[in-house]
C-alpha positions in Angstrom: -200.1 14.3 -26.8 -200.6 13.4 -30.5 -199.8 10.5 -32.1 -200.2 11.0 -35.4 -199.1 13.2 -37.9 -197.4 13.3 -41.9 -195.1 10.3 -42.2 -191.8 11.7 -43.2 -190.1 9.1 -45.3 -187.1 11.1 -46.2 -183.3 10.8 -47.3 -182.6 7.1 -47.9 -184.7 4.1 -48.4 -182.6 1.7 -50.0 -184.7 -1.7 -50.2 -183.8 -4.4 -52.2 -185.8 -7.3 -53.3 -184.7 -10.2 -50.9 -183.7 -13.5 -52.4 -182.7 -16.4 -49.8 -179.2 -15.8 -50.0 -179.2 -12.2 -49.1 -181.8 -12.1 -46.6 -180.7 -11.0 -43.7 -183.4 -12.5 -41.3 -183.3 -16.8 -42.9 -184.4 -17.9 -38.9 -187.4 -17.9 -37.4 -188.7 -14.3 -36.6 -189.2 -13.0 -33.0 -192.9 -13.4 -33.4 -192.7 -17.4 -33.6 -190.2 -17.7 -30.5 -192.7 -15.4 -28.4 -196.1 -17.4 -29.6 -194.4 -20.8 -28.8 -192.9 -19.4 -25.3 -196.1 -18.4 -24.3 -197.8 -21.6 -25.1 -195.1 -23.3 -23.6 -195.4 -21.1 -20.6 -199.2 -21.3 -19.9 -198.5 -25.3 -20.6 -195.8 -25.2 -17.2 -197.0 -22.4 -15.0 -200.6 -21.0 -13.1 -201.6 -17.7 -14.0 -200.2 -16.5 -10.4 -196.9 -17.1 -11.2 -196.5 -15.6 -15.1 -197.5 -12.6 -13.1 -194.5 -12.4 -11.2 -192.1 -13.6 -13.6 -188.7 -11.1 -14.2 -185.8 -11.0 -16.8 -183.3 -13.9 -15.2 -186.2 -16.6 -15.5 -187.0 -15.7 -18.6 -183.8 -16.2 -19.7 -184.3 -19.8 -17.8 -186.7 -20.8 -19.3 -185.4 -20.0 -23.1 -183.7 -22.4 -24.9 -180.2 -21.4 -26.0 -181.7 -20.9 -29.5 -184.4 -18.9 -28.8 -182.0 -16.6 -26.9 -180.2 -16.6 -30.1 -182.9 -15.2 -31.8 -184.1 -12.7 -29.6 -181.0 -11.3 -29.8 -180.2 -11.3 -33.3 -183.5 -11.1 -35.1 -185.5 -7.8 -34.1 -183.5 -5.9 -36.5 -181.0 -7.1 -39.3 -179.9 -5.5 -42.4 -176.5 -5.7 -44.8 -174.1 -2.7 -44.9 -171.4 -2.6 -47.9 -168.6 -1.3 -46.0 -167.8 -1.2 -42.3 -170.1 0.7 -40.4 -170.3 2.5 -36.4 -173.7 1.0 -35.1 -174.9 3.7 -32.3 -177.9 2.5 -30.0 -179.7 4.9 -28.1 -181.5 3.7 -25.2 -184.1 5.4 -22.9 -182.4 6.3 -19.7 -185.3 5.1 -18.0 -185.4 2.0 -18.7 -184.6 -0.6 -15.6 -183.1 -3.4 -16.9 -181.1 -3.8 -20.2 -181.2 -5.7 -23.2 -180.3 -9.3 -22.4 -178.1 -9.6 -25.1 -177.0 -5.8 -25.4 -173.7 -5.6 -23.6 -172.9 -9.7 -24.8 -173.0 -8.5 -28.3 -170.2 -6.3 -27.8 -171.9 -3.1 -27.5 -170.4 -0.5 -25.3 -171.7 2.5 -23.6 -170.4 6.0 -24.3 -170.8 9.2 -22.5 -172.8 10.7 -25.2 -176.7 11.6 -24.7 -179.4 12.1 -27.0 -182.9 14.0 -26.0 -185.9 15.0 -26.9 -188.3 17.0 -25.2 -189.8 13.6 -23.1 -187.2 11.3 -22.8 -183.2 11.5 -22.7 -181.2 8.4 -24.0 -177.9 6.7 -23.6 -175.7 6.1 -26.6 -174.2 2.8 -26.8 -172.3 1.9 -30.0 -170.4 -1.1 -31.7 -168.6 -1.3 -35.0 -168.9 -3.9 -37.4 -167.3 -4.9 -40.7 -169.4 -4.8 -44.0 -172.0 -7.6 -43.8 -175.2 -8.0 -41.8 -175.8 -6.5 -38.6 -178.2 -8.1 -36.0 -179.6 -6.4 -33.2 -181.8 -8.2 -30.4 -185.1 -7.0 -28.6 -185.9 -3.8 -26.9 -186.5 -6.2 -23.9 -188.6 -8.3 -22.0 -190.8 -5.4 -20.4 -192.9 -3.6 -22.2 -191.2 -0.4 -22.6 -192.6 2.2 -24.7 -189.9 4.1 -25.7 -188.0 1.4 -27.6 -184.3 1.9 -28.8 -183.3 3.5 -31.9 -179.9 3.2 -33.9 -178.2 5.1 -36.6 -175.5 3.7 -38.7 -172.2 5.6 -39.9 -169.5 4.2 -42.1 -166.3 3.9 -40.7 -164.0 5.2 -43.0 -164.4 8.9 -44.1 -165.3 9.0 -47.8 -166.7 5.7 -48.0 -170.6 5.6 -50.0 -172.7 3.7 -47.2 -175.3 1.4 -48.5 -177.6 -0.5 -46.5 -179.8 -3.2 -47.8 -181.6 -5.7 -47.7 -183.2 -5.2 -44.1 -185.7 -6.6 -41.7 -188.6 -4.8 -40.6 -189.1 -4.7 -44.8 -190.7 -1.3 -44.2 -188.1 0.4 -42.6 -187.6 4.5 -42.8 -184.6 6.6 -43.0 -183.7 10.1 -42.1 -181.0 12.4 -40.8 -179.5 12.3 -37.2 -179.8 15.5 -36.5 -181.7 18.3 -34.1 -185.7 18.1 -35.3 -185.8 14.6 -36.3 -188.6 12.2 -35.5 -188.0 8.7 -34.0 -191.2 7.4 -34.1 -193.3 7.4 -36.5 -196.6 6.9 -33.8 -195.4 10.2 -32.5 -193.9 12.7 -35.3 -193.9 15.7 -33.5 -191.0 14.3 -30.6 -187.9 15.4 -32.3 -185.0 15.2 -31.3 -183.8 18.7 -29.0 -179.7 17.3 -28.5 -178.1 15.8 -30.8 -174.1 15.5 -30.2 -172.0 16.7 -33.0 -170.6 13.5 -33.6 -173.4 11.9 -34.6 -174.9 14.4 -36.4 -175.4 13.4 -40.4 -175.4 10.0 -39.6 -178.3 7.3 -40.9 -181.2 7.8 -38.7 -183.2 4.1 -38.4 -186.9 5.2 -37.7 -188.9 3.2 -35.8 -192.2 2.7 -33.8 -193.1 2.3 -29.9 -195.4 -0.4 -30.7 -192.2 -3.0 -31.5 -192.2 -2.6 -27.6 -194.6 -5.2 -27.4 -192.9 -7.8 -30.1 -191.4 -10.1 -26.4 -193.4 -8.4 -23.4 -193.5 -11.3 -21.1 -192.6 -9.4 -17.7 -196.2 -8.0 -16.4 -197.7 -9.0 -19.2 -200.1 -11.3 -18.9 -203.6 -10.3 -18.5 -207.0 -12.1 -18.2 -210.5 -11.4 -19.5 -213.4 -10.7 -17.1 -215.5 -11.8 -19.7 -214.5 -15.0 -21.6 -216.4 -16.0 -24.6 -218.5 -19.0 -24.6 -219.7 -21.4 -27.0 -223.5 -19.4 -26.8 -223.3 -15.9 -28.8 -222.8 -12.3 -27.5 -221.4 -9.0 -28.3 -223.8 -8.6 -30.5 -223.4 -5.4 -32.8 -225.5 -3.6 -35.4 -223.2 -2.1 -38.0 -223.4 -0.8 -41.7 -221.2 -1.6 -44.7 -224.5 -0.4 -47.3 -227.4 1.5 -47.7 -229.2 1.6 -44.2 -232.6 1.4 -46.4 -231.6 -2.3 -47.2 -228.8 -3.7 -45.4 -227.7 -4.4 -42.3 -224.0 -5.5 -40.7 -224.1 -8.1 -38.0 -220.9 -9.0 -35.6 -220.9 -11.3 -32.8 -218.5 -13.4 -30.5 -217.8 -17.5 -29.4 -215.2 -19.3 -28.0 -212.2 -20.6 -30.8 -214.5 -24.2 -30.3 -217.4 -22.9 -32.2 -216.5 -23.5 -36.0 -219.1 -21.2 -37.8 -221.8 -19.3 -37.2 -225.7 -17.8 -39.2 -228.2 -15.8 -38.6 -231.9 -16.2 -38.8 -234.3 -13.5 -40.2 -237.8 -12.2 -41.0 -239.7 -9.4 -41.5 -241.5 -8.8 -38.1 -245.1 -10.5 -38.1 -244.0 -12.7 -41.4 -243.1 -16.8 -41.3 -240.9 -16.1 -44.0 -237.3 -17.3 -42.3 -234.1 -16.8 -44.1 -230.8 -17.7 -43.2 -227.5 -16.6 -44.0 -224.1 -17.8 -43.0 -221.2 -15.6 -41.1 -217.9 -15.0 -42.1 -215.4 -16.0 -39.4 -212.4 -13.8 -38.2 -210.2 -15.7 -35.6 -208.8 -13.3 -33.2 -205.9 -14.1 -31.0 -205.1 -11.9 -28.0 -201.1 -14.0 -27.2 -201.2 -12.3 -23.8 -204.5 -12.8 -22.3 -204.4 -16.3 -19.8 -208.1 -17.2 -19.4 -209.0 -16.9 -23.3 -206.4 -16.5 -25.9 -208.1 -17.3 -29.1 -211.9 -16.1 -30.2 -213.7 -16.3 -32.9 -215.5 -13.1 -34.2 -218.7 -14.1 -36.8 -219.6 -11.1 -39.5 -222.7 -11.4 -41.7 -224.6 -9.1 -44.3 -228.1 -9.3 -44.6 -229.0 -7.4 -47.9 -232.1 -6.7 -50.2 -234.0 -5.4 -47.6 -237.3 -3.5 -47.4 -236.8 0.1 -46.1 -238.7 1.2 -43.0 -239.9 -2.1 -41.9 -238.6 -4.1 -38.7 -237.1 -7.3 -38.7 -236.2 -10.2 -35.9 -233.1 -11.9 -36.0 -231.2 -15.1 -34.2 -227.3 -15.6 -34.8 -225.9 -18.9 -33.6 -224.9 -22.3 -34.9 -226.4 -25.8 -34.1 -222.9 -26.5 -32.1 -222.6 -23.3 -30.7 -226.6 -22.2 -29.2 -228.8 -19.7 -30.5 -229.1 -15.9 -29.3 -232.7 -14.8 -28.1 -234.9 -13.1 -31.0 -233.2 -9.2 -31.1 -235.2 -6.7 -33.7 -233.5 -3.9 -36.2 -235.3 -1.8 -38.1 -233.9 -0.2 -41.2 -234.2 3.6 -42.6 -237.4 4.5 -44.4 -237.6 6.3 -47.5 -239.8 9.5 -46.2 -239.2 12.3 -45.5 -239.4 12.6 -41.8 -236.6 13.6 -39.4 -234.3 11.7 -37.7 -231.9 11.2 -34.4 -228.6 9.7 -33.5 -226.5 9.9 -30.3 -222.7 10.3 -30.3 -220.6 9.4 -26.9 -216.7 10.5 -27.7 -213.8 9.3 -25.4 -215.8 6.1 -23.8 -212.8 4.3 -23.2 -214.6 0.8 -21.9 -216.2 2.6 -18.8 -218.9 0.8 -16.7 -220.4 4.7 -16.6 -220.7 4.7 -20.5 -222.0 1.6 -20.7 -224.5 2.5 -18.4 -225.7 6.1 -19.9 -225.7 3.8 -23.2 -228.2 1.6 -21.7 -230.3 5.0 -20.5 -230.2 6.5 -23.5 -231.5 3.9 -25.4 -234.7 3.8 -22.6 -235.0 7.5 -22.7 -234.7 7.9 -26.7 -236.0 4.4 -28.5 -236.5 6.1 -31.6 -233.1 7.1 -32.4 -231.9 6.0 -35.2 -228.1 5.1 -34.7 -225.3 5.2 -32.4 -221.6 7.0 -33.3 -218.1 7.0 -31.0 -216.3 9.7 -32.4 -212.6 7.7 -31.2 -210.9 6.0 -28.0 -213.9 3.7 -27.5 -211.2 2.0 -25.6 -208.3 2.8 -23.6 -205.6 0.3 -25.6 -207.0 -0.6 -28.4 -204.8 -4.2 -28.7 -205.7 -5.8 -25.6 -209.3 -7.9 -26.3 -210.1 -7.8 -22.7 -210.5 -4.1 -22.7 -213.3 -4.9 -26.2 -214.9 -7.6 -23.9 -215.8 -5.0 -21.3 -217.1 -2.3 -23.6 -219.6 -4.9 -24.8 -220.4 -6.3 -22.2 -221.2 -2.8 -20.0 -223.1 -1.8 -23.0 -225.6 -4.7 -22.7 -227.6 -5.3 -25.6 -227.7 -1.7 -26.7 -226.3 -2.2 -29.7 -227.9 -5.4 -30.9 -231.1 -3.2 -31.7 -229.2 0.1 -32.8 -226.1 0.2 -35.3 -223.3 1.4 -34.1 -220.8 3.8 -36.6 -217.5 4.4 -34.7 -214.1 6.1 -35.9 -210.9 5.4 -34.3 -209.2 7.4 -31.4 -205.1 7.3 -31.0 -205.6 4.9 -27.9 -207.7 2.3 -30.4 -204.9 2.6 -32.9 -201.7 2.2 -30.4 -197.9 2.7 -30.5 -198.1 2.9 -34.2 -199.4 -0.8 -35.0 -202.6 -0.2 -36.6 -206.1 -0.6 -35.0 -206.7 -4.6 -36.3 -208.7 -5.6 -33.3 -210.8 -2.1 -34.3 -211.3 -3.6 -37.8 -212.1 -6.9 -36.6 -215.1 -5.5 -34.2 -216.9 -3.8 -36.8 -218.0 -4.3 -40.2 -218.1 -0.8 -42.1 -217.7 0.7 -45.5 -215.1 0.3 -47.7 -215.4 3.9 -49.7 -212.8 5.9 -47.8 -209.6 7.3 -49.4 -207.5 5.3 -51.9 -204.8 5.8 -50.4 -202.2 3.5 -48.3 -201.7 5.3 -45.6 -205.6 5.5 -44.8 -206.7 1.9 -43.5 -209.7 0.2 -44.8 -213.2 1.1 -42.9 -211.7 3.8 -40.6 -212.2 6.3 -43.0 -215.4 6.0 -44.4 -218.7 7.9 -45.6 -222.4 7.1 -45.7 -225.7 8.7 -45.9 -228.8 8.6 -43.2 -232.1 10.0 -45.7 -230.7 13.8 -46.0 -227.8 13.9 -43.8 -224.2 12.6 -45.2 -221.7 11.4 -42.6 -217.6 11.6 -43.1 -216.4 9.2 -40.3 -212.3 11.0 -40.4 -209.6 8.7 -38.8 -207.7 11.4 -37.2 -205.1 9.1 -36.4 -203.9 9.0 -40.0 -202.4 11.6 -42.2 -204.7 14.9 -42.8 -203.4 15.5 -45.8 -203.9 11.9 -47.5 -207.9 12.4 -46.7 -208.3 16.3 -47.6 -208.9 15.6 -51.5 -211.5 12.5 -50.5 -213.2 15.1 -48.0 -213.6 17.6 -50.8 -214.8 15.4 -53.4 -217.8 13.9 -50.6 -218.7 17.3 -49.8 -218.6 18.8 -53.6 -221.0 16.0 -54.9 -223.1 16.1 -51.8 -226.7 17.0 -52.3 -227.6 16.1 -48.6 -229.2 18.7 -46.5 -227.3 18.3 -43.9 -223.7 17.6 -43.5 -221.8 16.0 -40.1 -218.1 15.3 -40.1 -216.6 13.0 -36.9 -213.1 13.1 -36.0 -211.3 12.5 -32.8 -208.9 15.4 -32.5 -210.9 18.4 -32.0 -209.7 21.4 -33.8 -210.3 23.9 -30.7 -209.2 22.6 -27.4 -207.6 24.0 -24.3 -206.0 20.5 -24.1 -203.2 20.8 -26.7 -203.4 22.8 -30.2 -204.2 20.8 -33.1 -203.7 24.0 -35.8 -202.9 21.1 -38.6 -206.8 20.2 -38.5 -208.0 23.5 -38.2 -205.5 24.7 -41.3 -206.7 22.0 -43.1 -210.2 21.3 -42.2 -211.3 24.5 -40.2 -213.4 27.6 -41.2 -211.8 29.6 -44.1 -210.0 26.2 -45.5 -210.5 25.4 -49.2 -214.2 27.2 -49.0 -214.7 26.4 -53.1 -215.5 23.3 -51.6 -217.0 23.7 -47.8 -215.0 22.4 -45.7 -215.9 24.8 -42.9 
């Protein structure tokens, strides 16, 4: 299934600056009950019981205002005149919204499908003023709720603002509308006639996750440590003379450098890390990290250097080596893996190739290097069954649809690798996973599939039209020919015969 596609932001989006009186959402946000239940949680319980905790002891365990919350704060907003809230629920969800039937919401006999799910209707009315809706629930249940909103009164002009999520979209209920932006191309296949025209609240599976407590907790087979690992070669510059360096310690280990010379030289240099803190809320045995990112530049090209990275406090690696490209005009090798999604075998033919081909030059993943891109314990295993493979070669990756999840962006992707930052202006194409860069004769567009094609079509032509390269390579995770599921979008767009004044063939 795809999970990406044009964002249709269509019909109605009536934001309004927020100013303290109007805001709808003045309490603390979901997000701050669920980090301190979780601390508070780990604090009181081993990890053998969080794993079989259920609804009825979460609601134990809450305080009366963190109930409150939870069911008030997921999703607010202010309607002018009094409005019909529907809510339509996944039939297949077990257990109901804590708070759903307590707010006064009442199920109807109406239904709502699409093609993979069909949903209950519940619905409430309310006067003008704010409405606030609760969590999707404890579990982590993909297909979250969605709502539209009708005026009660025939005639009357329904305006809704302000409302929290900021960023919220609008369209029409009606047969061949989208619910989720993650997956545009579920629409809706029933629709009942009575709720047809109404405001359609879009909405992503990700906010699934916002209070996942109930099988939820996970643990890392490889916790970090204060000594450095998951080492990884990257490149944010010119592979002639640069070169990215990330790497991993426990949340104890304050900052981090890295030691370097020219191989066979005395010459040291050291340069200091940048430090991203990473916090997985979910995973037991080692909840916060800390992720170091350097930049070693002005380089010579073609010559080999050893490095350290460490700290004083935190150990030092042993001596790895890089080697950076030379300015001749000799060939070159790289070796792509697609679809590794943290396997033990992948790691292993990694390992292998590197043996069999020492040579090569660099490394690509053309998407999915994992198989959920927001859980760090699934990152921790790629590294660790790739060994030291990547310490020596750089790695160039794009994003698949399982490293950018349920529609929340792939921030644990950014925070991995250090890449650069020349992709398409454009807001709906994220920072360093759209990206080009050039290997002696050979230019490389690294595509996020994930995002919109038609926010990176101009950006592709313009690489390619002022390309002088020999040789031309484009990565994406969607393949346009598969027997797997028809991606005709790529191949109108991208495929032979598409804009040919500028090659994209």
């Amino acid at each position: 299934m795809k999970f990406s596609g044009p964002f249709l932001f269509l019909l109605l989006v009536l934001f309004s600056a927020f100013t303290d009186r109007d805001k709808p959402q003045s309490k603390p946000g979901v997000k701050v009950v669920m980090d301190g239940v979780v601390t508070r949680l780990y604090k009181t319980y081993q990890p053998q019981q969080l794993d079989t905790i259920q609804q009825d002891f979460v609601l134990s365990f809450l305080t009366n205002q963190e109930k409150k919350i939870l069911a008030t704060q997921y999703w607010t907003f202010r309607t002018n005149v009094p409005v019909v809230v529907s809510l339509m629920r996944d039939q297949a969800q077990k257990v109901l919204p804590f708070w759903l039937k307590d707010s006064g919401f009442r199920k109807t006999e109406l239904i709502v499908k699409n093609e993979e799910y069909t949903y209950e209707v519940w619905q409430r009315t309310y006067e003008a003023g704010v409405v606030s809706l609760g969590i999707n629930g404890f579990d982590k249940h993909r297909p979250v709720y969605f709502i539209s909103v009708k005026a009660q009164r025939p005639g009357d002009a329904l305006r809704i603002s302000p409302i929290f999520p900021a960023h919220q979209t609008f369209t029409t209920f009606q047969k061949g509308a989208f619910t989720y932006h993650d997956w545009s191309d579920l629409t809706l296949s029933e629709v009942p006639e009575s709720l047809r025209g109404q405001t359609l609240f879009q909405t992503i599976r990700g906010r699934a996750r916002e209070a996942h407590l109930v099988g939820a907790f996970r643990r890392t087979k490889f916790p970090a440590t204060t000594q450095p690992d998951q080492i990884l070669l990257t490149w944010s510059g010119n592979p002639a003379t640069t070169q990215d360096i990330q790497w991993r310690t426990t949340a104890s280990v304050p900052n981090g450098s890295i030691k370097y010379w020219q191989k066979g030289s005395r010459d040291t240099l050291v340069k200091a890390a940048t430090l991203n803190k990473m916090e997985d809320r979910l995973l037991q045995n080692d909840r916060y990290a800390h992720r170091f990112t350097t930049q070693l530049t002005g380089l010579k090209p073609g010559k080999t250097y050893d490095y350290q990275i460490g700290s004083p406090k935190g150990g030092w690696s042993s001596v790895a080596s890089f080697q950076t490209q030379s300015t001749t005009n000799e060939g070159f090798s790289f070796i792509w893996f697609g679809d590794t999604h943290k396997s033990p075998v992948f790691g292993e033919m990694a390992q292998q190739t590197l043996t069999r081909h020492p040579n090569i030059a660099f490394y690509s993943i053309a998407g999915d290097l994992v198989s959920t891109g927001l859980h760090r314990d699934e990152w921790d295993e790629l590294w660790q069954y790739s060994g030291t493979t990547f310490q020596s070669k750089p790695l160039l990756p794009i994003p698949g649809n399982h490293d950018s999840q349920d529609g929340l962006g792939a921030w644990m992707y950014q925070q991995m690798f250090s890449l650069p930052h020349n992709g398409p202006k454009h807001p709906e194409v994220p920072d360093e996973q759209t990206y080009a860069f050039r290997y002696k004769n050979a230019l490389f567009l690294m595509i996020d599939a994930t995002a919109p094609i038609e926010a990176q079509t101009a950006w592709i032509q313009q690489q390619l039209a002022q390309s002088k390269d020999d040789w031309k390579f484009m990565f994406f995770h969607f393949p346009p020919y598969t027997f797997e599921e028809d991606y005709a979008d790529i191949r109108k767009a991208w495929g032979p015969g598409a804009h040919s004044s500028t090659n994209i063939t």
